[in-house]
N, C-alpha and C positions, 0 to 999 in steps of 0.2 A: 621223847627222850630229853633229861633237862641235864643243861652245863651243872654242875656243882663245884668246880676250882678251874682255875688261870689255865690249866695245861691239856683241855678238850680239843679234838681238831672239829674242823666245820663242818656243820653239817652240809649232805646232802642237798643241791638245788631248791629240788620241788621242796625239803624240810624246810628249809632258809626261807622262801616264799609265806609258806603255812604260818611259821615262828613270828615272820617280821608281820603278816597280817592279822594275828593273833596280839602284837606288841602294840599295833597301829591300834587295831580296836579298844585297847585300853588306856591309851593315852587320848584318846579323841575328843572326851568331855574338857581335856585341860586345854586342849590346842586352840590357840587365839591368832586373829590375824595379826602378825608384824608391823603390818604397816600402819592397822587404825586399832587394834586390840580389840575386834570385834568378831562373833562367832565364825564360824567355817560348814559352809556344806559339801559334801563330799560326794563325788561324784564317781565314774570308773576311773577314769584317769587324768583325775583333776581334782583339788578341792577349791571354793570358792567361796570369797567374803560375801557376808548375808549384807554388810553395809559398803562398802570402797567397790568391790565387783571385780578384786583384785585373783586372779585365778592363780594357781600355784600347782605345777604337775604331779601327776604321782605315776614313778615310775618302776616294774617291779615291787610294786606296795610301797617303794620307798617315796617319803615327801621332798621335794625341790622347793623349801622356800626361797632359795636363790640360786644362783648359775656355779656351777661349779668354776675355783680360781684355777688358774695357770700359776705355776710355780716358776720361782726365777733364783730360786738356789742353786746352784748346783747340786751340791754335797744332801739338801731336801729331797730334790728330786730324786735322786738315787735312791735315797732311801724309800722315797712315795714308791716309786717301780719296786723294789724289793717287798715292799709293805703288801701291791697288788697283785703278784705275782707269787708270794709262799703264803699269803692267809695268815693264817693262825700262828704257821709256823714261824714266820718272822718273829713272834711273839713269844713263841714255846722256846725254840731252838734259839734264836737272834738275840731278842732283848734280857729272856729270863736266863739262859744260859754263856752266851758268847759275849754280852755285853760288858765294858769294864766295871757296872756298878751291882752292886750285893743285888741279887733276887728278893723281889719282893710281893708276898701276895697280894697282891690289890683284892680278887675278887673275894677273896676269904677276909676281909678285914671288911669289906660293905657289909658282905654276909653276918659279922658277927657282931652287928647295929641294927639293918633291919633285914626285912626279907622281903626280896624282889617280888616272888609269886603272889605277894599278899598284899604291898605298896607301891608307888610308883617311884623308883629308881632311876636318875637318869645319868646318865656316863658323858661326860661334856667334852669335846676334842678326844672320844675313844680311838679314833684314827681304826685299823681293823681288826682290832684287838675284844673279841666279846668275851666277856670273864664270867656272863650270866645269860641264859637262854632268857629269863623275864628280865632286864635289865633294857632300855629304853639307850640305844648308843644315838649320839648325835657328832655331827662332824661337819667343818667345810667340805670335804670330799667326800664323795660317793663310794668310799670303800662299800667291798660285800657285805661289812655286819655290818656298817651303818643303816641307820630306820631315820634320819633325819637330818635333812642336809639344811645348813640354816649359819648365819653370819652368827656370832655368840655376842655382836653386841645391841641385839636385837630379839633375845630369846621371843619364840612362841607360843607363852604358854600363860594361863589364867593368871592372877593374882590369888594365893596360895593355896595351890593344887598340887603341887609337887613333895614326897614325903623322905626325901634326899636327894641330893647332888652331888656327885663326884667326880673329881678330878685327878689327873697323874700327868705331873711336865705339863701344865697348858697354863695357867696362869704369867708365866714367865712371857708367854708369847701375846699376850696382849698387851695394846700400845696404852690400856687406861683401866687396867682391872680394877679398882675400884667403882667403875661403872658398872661389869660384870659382877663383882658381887654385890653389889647392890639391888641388881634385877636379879640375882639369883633368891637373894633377902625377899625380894617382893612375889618369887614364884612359890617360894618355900612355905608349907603351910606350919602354923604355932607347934613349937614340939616338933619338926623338921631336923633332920640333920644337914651340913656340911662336911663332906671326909676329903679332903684336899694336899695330896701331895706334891709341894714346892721346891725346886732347888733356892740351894743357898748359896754353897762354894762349889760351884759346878763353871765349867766353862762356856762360853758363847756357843749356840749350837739353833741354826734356824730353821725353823720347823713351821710356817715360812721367813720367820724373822725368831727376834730375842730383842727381849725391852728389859728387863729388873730379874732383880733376888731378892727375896727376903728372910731377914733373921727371923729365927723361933716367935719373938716378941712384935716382927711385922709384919708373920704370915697371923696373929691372932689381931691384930688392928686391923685385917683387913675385914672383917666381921664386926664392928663393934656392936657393942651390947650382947652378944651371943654368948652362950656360955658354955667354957672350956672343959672339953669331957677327956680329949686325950691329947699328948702332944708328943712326938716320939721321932728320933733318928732313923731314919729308914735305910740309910745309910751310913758308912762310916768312915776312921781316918784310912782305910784300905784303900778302899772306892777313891777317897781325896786325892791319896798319892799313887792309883794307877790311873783315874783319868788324865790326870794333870801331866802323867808320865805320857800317856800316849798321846794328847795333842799336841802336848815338846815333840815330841818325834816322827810325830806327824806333819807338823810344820818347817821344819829344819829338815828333812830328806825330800820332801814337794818341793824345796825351791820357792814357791809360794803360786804353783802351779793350784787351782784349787781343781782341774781336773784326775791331774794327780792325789790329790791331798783325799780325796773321798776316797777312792779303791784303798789307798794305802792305811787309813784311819781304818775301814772296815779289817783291814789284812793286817794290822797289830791287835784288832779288836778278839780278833781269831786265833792270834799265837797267845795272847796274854790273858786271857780270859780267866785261868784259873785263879790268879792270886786275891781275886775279889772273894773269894773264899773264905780268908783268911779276915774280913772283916765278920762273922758268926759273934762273934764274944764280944763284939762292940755296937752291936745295934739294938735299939729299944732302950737305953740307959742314958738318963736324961743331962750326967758330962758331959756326952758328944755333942746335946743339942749344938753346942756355940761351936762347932768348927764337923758339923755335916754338910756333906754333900745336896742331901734332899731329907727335906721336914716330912710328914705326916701330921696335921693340925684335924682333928673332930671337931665341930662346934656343935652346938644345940641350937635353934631358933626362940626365944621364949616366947 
């Protein structure tokens, strides 16, 4: 059974197993060790460097290049518990529906650049969100669709093996992304994509932290030399002025309680949901780019 758009629920177990060792299987030629960038042999439940002797478990098919983090947000953690707890749903129902910013297809926009079942795809901070049954999720946390638990500023993977990368909200939360794409630049093979969407005017929000934004013109520096295929508002002035609305009022009724401040952001996120609606006639139209909430940047690798 293959995902074809954002809004499929999980599969079944035993399928999830199948899928993710069917996903491992094809990414295995790229996988390089971390720590010295040399091959891997794979074992039942381990893989191991042919050179360092560095072992790395595999658990439920899934790979452990490093230890899962503990979270110290509150207002994260909450949400990490809600993330492992509804699946998919958090994603169908929570972020594409209930959330204050415009719906947006992530998996339908990879799809209509390349095709997962025929290249290697990989979804970078997907957190438990699979938008594609062949799509390669990687994550610090061991969510259920993740296939690859792995620090992102240490990618695993050959030097240009990889035939896209993409992102949504995770660029922001690295403390040196230009490092990050840099090594994505070196995994990416000639003719590779990047599909990357960044907030701009969006609020502080840690996921397990928040570092930067970037404008239209510093989400394409951060590629340079790559060349620009799409650039596009994914959100709009709606989104601007309902998030902006609800963390005003989410912050001024907590008191500045932040155990407070999470339930209650969730529980305005749930009354006001619909007016993000009302941004339809403003997204995708390159006015907005200079006062969106979140970019969508393509690049090309040459």
């Amino acid at each position: 059974m293959k995902m074809t758009s954002d809004s499929e629920g999980a599969l079944p177990i035993s399928g999830q197993h199948q899928a993710r060792a069917r996903r491992i299987d094809r990414i295995k030629p790229a996988l390089r060790c971390p720590g010295c960038s040399k091959n891997l042999n794979f074992l039942n439940d381990y893989c191991e460097c042919e050179h360092c002797d560095t072992q790395y478990p595999v658990r439920d098919g899934r790979i452990y290049f490093v230890q899962v983090s503990e979270r110290d947000d509150y207002l994260d953690s909450l949400k990490g518990r809600l993330k492992s707890i509804l699946g998919s749903a958090y994603y169908t129902w929570g972020v594409q529906l209930m959330a204050p910013t415009f719906p947006f297809r992530y998996g339908r926009k990879i799809r209509s650049y390349v095709d997962p079942s025929q290249q290697i795809v990989v979804d970078l901070g997907s957190g438990n969100n699979r938008v594609d049954e062949d799509i390669i999720c990687l994550d610090l946390f061991d969510y259920d669709e993740v296939d690859i638990v792995c620090d992102l500023t240490n990618l695993p993977f050959a030097p240009e093996t990889i035939d896209a990368f993409a992102s949504r909200s995770l660029l922001e939360h690295v403390p040196h992304p230009w490092q990050l794409t840099e090594a994505i630049g070196r995994c990416t093979r000639k003719g590779g994509l990047g599909l990357h969407l960044i907030p701009f005017l969006y609020p502080y929000h840690a996921s397990p932290y928040d570092f930067t934004r970037f404008t239209h013109t510093g989400a394409t520096a951060l590629f340079p030399g790559w060349q620009m295929i799409e650039q596009i508002n994914a959100t709009g002035p709606v989104t601007y002025f309902l998030v902006g609305l609800i963390e005003f009022l989410a912050t001024i009724v907590s008191f500045g309680s932040r155990k407070i401040r999470g339930p209650l952001y969730l529980a305005l996120c749930a009354l006001l949901f619909p007016i993000k609606f009302l941004d339809a006639p403003f997204i995708g139209r390159k006015a907005f780019l200079a006062m969106a909430p979140s970019i969508l940047t393509v690049q090309r690798k040459p």
